[in-house]
N, CA, C and O of each residue as an XYZ file, in Angstrom:
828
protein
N     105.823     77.646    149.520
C     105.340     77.965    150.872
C     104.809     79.395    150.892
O     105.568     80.364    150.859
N     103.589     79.488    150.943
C     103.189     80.914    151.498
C     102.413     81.183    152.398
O     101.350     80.583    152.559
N     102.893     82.286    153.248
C     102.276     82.084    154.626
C     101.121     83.467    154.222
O     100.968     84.026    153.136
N     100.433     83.726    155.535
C      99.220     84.639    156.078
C      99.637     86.237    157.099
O     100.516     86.565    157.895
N      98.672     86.742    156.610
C      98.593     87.617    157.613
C      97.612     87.621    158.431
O      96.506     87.130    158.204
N      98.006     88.252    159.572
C      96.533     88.426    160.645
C      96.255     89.477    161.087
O      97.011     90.440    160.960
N      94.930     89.550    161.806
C      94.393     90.569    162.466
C      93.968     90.354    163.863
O      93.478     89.243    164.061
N      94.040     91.211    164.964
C      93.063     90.924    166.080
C      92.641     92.429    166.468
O      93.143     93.540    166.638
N      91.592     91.867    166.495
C      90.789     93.444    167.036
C      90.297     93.123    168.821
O      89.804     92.143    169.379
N      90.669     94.303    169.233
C      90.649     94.530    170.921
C      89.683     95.045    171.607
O      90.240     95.747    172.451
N      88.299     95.126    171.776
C      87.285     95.996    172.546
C      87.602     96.412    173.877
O      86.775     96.311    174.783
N      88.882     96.925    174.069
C      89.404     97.310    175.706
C      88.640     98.335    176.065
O      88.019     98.869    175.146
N      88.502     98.769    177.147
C      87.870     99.632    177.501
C      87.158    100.983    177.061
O      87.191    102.177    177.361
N      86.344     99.945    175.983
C      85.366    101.205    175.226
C      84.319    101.738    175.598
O      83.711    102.641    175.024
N      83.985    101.077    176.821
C      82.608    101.200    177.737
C      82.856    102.044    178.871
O      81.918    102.385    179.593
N      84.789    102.646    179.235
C      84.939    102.618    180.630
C      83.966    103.979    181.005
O      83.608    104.396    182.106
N      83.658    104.555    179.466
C      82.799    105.737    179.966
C      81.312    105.691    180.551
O      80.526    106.611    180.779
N      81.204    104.449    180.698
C      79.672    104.162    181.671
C      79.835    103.997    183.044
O      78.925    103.625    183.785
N      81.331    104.346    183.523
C      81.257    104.270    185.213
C      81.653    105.972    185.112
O      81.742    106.489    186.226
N      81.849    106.713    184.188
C      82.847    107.864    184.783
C      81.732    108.529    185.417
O      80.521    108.463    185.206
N      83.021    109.749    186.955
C      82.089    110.189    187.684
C      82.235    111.645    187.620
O      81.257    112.118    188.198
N      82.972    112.543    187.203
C      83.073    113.765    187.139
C      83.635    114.456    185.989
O      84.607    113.977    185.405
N      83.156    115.425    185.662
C      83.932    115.921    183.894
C      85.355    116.057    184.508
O      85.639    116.275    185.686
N      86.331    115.847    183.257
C      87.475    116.562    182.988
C      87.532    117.376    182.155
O      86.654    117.605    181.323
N      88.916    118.104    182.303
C      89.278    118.899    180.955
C      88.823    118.603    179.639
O      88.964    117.431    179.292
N      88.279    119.440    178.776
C      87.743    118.632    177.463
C      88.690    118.330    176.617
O      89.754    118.849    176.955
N      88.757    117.704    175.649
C      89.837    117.432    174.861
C      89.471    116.464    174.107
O      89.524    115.252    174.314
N      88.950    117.268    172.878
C      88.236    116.840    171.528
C      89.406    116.313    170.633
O      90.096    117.065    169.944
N      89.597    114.746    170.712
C      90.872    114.602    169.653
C      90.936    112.850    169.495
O      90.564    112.046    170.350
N      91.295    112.658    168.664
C      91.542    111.346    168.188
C      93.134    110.591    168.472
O      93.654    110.619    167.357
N      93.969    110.043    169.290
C      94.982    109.819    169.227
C      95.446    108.511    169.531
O      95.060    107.737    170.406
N      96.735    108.329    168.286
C      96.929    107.199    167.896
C      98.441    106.228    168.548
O      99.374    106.819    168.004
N      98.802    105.557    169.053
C      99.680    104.884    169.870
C     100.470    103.833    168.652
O     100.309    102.613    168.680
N     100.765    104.071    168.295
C     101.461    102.912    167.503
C     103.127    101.830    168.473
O     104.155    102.195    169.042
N     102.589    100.682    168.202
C     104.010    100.195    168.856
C     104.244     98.786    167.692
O     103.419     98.070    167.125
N     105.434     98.805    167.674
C     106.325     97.370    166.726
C     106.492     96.344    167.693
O     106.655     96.584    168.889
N     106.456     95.256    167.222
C     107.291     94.460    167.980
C     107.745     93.314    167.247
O     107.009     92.472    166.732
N     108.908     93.327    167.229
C     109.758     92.520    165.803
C     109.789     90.877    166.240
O     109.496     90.497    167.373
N     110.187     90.000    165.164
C     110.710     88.539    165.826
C     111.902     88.833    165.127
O     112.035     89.794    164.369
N     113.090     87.678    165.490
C     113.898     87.731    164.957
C     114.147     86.539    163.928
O     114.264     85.435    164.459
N     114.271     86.600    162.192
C     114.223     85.351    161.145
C     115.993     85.670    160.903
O     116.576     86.729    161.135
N     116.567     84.409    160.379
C     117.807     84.119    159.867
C     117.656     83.802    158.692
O     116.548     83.466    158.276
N     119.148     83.859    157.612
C     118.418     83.124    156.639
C     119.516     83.838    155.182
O     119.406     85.061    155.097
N     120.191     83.385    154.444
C     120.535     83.878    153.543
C     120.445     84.229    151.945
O     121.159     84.810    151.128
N     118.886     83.405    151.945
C     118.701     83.596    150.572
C     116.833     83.006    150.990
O     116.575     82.048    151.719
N     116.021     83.703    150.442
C     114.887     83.813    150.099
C     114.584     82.308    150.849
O     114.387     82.148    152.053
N     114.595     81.657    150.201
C     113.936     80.215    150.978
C     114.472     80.020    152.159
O     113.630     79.343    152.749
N     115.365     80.200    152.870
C     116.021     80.067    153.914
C     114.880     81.086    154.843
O     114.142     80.439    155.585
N     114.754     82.097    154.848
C     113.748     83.046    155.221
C     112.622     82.806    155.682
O     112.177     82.838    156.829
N     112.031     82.474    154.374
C     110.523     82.004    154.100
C     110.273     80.966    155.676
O     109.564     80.843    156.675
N     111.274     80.496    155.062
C     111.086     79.085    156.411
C     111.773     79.387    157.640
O     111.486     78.627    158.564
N     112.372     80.043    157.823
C     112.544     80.756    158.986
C     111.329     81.228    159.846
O     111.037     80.781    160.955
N     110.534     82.399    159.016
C     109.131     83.236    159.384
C     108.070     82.044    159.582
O     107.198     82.384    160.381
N     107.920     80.905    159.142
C     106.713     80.088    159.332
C     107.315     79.355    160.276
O     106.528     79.240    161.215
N     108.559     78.675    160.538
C     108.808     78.430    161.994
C     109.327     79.259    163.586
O     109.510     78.871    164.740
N     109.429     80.686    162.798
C     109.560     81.259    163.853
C     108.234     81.400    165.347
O     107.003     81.408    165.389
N     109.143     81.476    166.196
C     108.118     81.935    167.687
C     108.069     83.117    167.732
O     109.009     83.908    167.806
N     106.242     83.453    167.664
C     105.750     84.990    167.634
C     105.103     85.106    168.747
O     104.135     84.359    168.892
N     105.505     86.234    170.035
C     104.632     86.194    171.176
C     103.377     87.178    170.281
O     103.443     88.208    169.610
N     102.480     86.436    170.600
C     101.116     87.637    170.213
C     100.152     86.783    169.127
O      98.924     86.863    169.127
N     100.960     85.925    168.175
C     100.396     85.254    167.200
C     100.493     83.865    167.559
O     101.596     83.531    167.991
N      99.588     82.952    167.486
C      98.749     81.766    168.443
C      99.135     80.877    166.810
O      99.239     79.676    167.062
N      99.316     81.111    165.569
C      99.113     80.190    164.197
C     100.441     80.362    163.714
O     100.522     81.460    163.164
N     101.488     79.752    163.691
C     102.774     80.047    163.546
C     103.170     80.125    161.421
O     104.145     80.375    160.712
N     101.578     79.698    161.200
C     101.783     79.794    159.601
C     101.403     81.690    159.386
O     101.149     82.199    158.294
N     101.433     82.112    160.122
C     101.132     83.760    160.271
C     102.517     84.081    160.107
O     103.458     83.344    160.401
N     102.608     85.771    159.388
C     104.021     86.186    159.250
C     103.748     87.194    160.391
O     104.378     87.343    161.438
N     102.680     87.835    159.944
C     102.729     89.488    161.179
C     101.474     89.418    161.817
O     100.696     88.575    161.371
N     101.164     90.004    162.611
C      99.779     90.317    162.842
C      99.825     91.779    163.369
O     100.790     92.323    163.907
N      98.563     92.331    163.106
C      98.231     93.750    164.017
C      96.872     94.084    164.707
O      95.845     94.183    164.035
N      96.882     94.260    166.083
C      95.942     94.689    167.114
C      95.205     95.716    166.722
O      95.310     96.249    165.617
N      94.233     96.127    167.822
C      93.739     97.232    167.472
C      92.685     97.423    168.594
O      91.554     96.938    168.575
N      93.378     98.439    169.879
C      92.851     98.563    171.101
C      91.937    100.074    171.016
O      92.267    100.971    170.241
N      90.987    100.156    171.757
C      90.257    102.011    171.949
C      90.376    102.024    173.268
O      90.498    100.932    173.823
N      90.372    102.943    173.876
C      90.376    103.664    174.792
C      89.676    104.804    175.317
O      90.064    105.818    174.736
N      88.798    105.045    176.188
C      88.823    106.484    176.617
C      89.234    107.387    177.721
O      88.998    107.238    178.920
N      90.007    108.529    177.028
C      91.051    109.347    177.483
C      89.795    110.293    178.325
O      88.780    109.868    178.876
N      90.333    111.842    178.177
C      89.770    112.620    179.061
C      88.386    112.466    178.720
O      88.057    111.458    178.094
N      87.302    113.547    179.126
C      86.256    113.762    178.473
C      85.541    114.779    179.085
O      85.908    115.066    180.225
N      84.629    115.384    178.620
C      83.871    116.707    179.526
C      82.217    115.940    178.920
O      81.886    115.406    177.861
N      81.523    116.229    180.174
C      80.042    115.928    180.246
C      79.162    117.055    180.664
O      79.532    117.708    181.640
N      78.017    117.389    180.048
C      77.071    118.597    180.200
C      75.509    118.238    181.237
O      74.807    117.255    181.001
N      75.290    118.956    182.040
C      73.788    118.404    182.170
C      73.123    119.133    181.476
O      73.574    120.257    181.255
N      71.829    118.743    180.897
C      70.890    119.527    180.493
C      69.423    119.213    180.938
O      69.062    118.036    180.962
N      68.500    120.290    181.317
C      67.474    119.254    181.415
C      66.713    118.407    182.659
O      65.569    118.116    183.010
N      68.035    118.217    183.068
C      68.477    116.744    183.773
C      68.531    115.563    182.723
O      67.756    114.615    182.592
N      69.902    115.961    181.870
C      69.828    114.775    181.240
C      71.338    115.321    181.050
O      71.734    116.485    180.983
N      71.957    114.267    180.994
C      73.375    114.166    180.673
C      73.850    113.736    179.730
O      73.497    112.597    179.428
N      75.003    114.540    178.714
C      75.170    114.090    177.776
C      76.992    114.282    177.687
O      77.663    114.743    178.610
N      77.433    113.905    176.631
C      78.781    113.667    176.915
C      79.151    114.776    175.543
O      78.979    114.615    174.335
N      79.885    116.260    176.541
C      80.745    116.911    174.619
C      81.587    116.641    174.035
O      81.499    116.279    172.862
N      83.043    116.771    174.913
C      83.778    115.978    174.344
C      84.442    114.948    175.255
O      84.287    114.602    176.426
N      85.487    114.491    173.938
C      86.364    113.809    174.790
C      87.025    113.219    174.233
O      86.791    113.279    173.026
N      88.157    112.349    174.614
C      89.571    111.976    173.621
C      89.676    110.340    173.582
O      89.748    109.616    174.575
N      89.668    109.922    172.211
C      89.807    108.113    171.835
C      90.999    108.167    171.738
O      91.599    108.979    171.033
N      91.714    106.954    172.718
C      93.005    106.707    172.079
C      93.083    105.385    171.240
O      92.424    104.401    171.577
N      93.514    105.381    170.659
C      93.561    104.166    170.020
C      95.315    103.386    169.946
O      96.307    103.854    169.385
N      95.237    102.578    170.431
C      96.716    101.510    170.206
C      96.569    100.290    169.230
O      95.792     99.337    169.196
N      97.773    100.752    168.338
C      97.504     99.776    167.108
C      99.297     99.000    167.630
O     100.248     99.685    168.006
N      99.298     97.819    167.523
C     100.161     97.453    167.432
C     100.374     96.369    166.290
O      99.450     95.683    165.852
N     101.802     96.281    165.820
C     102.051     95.738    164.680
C     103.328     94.719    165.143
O     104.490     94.985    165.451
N     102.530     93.324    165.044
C     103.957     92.445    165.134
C     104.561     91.628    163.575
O     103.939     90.947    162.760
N     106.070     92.064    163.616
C     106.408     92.126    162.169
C     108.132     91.013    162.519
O     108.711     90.881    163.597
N     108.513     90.398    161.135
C     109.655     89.900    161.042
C     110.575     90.963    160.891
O     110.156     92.054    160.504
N     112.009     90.760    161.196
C     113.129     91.457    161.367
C     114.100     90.533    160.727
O     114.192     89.398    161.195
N     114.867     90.894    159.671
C     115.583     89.807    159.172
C     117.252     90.243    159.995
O     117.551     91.435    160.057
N     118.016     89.400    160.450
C     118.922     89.394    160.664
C     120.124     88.100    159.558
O     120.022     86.904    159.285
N     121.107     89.128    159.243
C     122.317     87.959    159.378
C     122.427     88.583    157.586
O     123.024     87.963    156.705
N     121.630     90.052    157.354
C     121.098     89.684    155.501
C     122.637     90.673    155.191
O     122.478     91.755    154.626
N     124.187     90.206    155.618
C     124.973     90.961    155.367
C     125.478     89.731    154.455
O     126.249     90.060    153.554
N     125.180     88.461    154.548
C     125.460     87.078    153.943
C     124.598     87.069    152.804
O     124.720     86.067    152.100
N     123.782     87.896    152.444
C     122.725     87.505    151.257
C     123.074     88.448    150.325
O     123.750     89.460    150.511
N     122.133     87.709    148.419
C     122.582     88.333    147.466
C     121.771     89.804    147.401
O     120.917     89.944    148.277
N     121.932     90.815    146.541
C     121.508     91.836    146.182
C     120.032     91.736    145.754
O     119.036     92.461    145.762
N     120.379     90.463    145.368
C     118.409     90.312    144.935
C     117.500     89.954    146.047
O     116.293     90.192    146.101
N     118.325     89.274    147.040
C     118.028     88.543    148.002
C     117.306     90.037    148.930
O     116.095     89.955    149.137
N     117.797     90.914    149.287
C     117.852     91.926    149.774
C     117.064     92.761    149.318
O     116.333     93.412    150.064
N     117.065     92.902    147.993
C     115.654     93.647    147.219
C     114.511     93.262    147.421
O     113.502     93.954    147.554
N     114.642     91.847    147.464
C     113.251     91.117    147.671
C     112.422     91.484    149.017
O     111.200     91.631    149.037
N     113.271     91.605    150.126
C     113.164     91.557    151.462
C     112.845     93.111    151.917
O     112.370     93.419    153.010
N     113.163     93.938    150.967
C     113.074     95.357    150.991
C     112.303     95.398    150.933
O     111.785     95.561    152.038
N     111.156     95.314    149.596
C     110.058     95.095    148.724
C     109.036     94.192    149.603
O     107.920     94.625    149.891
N     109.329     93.352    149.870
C     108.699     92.784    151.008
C     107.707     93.704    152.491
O     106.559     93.918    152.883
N     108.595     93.871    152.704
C     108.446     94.732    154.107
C     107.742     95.847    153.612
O     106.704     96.078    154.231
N     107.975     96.533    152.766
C     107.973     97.606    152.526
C     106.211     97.647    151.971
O     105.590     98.670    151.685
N     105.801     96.540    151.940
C     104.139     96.248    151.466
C     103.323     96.061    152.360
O     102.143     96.405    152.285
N     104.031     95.289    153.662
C     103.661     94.981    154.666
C     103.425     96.012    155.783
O     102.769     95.887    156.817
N     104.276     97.290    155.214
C     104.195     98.462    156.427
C     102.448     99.001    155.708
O     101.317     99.172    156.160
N     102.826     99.057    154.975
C     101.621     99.495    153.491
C     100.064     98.495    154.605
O      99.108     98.895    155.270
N     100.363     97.761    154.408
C      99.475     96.975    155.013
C      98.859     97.461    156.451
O      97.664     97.555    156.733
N      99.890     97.719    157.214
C      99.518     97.773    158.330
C      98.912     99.363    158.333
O      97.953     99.589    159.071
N      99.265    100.057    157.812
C      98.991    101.474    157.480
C      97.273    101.404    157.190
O      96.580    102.216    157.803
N      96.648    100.487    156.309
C      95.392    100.469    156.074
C      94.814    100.232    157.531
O      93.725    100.721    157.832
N      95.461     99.569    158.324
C      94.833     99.220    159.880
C      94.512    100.120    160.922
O      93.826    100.106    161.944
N      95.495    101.175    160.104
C      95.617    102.139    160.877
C      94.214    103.071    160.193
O      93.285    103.316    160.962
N      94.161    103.407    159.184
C      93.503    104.087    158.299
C      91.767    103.813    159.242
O      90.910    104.549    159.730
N      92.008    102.140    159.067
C      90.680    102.101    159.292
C      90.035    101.863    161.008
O      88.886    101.640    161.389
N      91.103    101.996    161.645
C      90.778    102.416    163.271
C      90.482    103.464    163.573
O      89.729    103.676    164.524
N      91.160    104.683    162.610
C      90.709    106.104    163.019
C      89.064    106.238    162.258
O      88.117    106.209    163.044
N      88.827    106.351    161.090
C      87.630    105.908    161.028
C      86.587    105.223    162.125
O      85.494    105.689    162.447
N      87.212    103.967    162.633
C      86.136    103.799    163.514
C      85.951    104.537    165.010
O      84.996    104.689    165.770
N      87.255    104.885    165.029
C      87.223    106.177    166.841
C      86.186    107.259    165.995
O      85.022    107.220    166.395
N      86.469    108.223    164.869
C      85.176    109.250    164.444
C      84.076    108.660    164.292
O      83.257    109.548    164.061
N      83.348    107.224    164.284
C      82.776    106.863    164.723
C      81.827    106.789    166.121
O      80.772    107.139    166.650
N      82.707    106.268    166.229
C      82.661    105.839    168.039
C      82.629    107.593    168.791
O      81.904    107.992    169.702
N      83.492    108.217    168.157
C      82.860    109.973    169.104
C      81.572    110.247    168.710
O      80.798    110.729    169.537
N      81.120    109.963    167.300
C      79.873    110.544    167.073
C      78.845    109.593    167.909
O      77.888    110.125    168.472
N      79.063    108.056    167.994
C      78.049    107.754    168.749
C      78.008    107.907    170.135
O      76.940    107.709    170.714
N      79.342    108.336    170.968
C      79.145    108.538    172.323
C      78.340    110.229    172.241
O      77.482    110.670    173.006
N      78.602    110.511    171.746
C      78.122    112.382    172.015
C      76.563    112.055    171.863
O      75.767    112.799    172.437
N      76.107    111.001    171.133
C      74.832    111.049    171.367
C      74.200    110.240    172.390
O      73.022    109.901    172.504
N      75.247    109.989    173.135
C      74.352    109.444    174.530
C      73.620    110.327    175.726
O      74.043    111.435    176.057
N      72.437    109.674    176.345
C      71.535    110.808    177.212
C      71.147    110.183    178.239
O      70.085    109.563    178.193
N      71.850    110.206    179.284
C      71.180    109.699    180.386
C      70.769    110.195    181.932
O      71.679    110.969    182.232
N      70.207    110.151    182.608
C      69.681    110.741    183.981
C      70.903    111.472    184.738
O      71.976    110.889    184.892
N      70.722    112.520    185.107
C      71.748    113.375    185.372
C      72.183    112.476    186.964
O      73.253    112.629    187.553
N      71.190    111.667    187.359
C      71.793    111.150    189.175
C      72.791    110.395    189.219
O      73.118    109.667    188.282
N      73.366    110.470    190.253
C      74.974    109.872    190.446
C      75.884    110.479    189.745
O      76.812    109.825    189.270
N      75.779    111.922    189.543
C      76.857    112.438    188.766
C      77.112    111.847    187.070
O      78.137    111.999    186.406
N      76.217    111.356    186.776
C      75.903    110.435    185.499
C      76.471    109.364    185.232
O      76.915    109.073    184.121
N      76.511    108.684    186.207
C      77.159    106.870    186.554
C      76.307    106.515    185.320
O      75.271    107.044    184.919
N      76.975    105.540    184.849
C      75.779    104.540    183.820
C      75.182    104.863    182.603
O      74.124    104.394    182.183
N      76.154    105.973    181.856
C      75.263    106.792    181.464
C      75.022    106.053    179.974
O      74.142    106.247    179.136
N      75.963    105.288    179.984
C      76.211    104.371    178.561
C      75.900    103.154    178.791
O      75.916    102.496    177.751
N      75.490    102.280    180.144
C      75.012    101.005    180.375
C      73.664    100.929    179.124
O      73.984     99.973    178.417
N      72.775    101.326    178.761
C      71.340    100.978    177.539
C      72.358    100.340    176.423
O      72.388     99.252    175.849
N      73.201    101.544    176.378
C      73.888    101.228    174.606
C      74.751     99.703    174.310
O      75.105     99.122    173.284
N      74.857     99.452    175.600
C      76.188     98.230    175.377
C      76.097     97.746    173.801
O      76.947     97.894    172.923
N      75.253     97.339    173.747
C      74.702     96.134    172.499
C      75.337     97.104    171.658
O      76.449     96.820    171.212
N      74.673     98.492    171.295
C      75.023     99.196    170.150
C      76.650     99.294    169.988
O      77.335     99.371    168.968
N      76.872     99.275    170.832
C      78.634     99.749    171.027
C      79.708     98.022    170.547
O      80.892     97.918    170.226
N      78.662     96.991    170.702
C      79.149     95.593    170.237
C      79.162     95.545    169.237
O      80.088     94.916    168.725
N      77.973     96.286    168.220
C      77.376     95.942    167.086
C      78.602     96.529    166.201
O      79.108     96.030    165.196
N      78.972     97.877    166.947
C      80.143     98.833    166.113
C      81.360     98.397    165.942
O      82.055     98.556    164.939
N      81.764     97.572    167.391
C      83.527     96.765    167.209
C      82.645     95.450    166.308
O      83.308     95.401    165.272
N      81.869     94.716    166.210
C      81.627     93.899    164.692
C      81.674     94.523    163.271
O      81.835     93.892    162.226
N      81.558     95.470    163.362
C      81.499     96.116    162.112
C      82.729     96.101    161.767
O      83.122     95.353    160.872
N      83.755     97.157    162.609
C      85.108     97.366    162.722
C      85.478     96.441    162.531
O      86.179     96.507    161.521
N      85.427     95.050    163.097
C      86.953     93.764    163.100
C      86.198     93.368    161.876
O      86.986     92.900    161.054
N      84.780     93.381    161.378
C      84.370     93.136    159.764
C      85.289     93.542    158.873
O      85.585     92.770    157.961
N      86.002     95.010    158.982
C      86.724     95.661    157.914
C      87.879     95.583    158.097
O      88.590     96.013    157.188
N      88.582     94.987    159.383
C      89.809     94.597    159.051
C      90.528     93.252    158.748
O      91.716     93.124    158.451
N      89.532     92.207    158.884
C      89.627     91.252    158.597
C      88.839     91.092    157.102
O      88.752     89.928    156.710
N      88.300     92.060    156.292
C      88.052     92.094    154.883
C      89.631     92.351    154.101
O      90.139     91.877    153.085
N      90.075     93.303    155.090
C      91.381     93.988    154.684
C      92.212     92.658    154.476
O      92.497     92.178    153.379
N      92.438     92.315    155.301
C      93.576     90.792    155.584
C      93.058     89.982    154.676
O      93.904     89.382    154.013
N      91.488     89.671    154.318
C      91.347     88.502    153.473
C      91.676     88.931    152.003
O      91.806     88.098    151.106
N      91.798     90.233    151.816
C      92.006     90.439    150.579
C      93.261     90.850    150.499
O      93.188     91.826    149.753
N      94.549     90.686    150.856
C      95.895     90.516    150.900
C      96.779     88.797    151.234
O      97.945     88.417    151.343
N      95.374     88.156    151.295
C      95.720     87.143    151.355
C      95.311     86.340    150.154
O      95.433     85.119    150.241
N      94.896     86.800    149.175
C      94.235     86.365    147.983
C      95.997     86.347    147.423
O      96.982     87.014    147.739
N      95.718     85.054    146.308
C      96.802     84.129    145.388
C      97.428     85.547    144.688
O      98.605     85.901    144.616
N      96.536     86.039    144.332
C      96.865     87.594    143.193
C      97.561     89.153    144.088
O      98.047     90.171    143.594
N      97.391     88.859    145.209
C      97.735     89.944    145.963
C      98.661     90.338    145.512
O      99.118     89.676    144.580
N      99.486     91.737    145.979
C     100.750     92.302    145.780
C     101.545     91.520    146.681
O     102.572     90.891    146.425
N     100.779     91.671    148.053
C     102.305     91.100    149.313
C     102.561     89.763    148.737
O     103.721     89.390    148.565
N     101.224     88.777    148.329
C     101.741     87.855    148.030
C     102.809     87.158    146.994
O     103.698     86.314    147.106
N     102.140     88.120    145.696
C     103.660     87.955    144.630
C     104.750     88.628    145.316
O     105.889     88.166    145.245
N     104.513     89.594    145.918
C     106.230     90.028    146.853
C     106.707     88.657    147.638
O     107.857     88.217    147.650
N     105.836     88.225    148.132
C     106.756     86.932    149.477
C     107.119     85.769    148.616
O     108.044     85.074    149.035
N     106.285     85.266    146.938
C     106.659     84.629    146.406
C     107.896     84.690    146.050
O     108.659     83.729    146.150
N     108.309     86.099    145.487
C     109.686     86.923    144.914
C     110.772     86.716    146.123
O     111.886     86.223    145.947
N     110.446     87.009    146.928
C     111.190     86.747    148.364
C     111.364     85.298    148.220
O     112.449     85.054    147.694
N     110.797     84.429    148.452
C     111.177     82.930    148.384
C     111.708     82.024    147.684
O     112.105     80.907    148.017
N     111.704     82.912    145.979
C     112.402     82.447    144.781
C     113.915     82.993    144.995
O     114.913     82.357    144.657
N     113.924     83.773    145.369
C     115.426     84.910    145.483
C     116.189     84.168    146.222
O     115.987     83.638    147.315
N     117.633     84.184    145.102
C     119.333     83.611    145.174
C     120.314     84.350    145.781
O     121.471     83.930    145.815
C-alpha cells in the first residue's frame, strides 16, 4: 500500500489591491503564517499505520488515499502608493503568505517496536522536508508577485481605485505558474524511487 501526497494552491485575495483607497504605512516585507493541523492514526507496527493514514478522515483533503496535504494562501497586508504624473503606482507593501500543512500524528506508538518508531521518525521527518520546499517555493513566488505589483500604473482618479483591474489575467497567469511548481514538487515525491516513498515503504514493512 502506498499512499500520495498533495497540494492545493489558494489565489485569496491577491487582487484585494485593485479596490484599495488610501496609502498606509509602508512596509516592505514578505511574511510567512505557517499553521499544522494534525489527524489522529493508531496503530502498532508499520502496517497497522499505513492503513490507518489511508483510512483516516482528513478535514481539508477530499482523496482519502492522500497522507498530508499543504495550502498555499497570499495576501495583501499594508502598502504605500505614490502619485506621479498623475499616474499611480504602488512602492511598497507587505505579502503575507499562509502555508498550511495537514499532516498524520501517530498516537498509541508507546505499544510499538524500536524499529517501528524509527521508521515513523524517518518518516515524518521527510515529510516536514517536504513541506519546507512549499514553503521555499511560495516565498519565491510573493518576490515575485512584489516585483510585479510595483510595476503597476494607473490613473491617479478615485484615489487609485482599480489600479490593478488591466492586470487580472497577468496576475492568473502567475498563480498558474506557481501551483505549476508545486504540484511538479508533489509529482516528483510521488515517483516509485522517491525518498518519502522508500521511507513509507520502510514504515509499512516495520515489526
Amino acid at each position: 500500500m502506498r499512499l500520495g501526497l498533495i497540494h492545493k494552491f489558494s489565489l485569496f485575495a491577491l487582487l484585494a489591491v485593485a479596490s484599495f483607497i488610501a496609502a498606509s504605512p509602508a512596509l516592505a516585507k514578505i511574511t510567512v503564517v505557517e499553521k499544522t493541523e494534525f489527524y489522529l492514526v493508531r496503530g502498532k507496527n508499520g502496517e497497522e499505520i499505513v492503513k490507518a493514514m489511508a483510512t483516516a478522515r482528513k478535514a481539508g483533503i477530499s482523496n482519502s488515499k492522500q497522507l498530508a496535504g499543504t495550502s498555499v494562501k497570499y495576501d495583501i497586508g499594508k502598502y504605500e502608493h505614490v502619485i506621479k504624473n498623475g499616474r499611480c503606482t504602488i512602492k511598497e507593501l507587505e505579502i503575507i503568505i499562509t502555508v498550511r500543512l495537514i499532516a498524520p500524528q501517530w498516537q498509541g506508538n508507546a505499544l510499538a517496536s524500536m524499529g517501528t518508531r524509527a521508521a515513523w521518525d524517518a518518516f515524518m521527518a521527510e515529510l516536514l522536508i517536504l513541506h519546507r520546499n512549499h514553503v521555499l517555493i511560495a516565498r519565491q513566488g510573493a518576490k515575485e508577485l512584489e516585483t510585479e505589483l510595483k510595476k503597476l500604473s494607473g490613473p491617479a482618479s478615485e484615489a487609485c481605485r482599480g489600479i490593478a483591474g488591466p492586470y487580472t489575467g497577468h496576475f492568473e497567469s502567475l498563480a498558474r505558474e506557481w501551483n505549476r511548481r508545486h504540484a511538479a514538487n508533489v509529482a516528483r515525491q510521488n515517483q516509485k524511487n522517491s525518498k518519502i516513498t522508500k521511507l513509507q515503504i520502510a514504515l509499512l514493512k516495520s515489526k
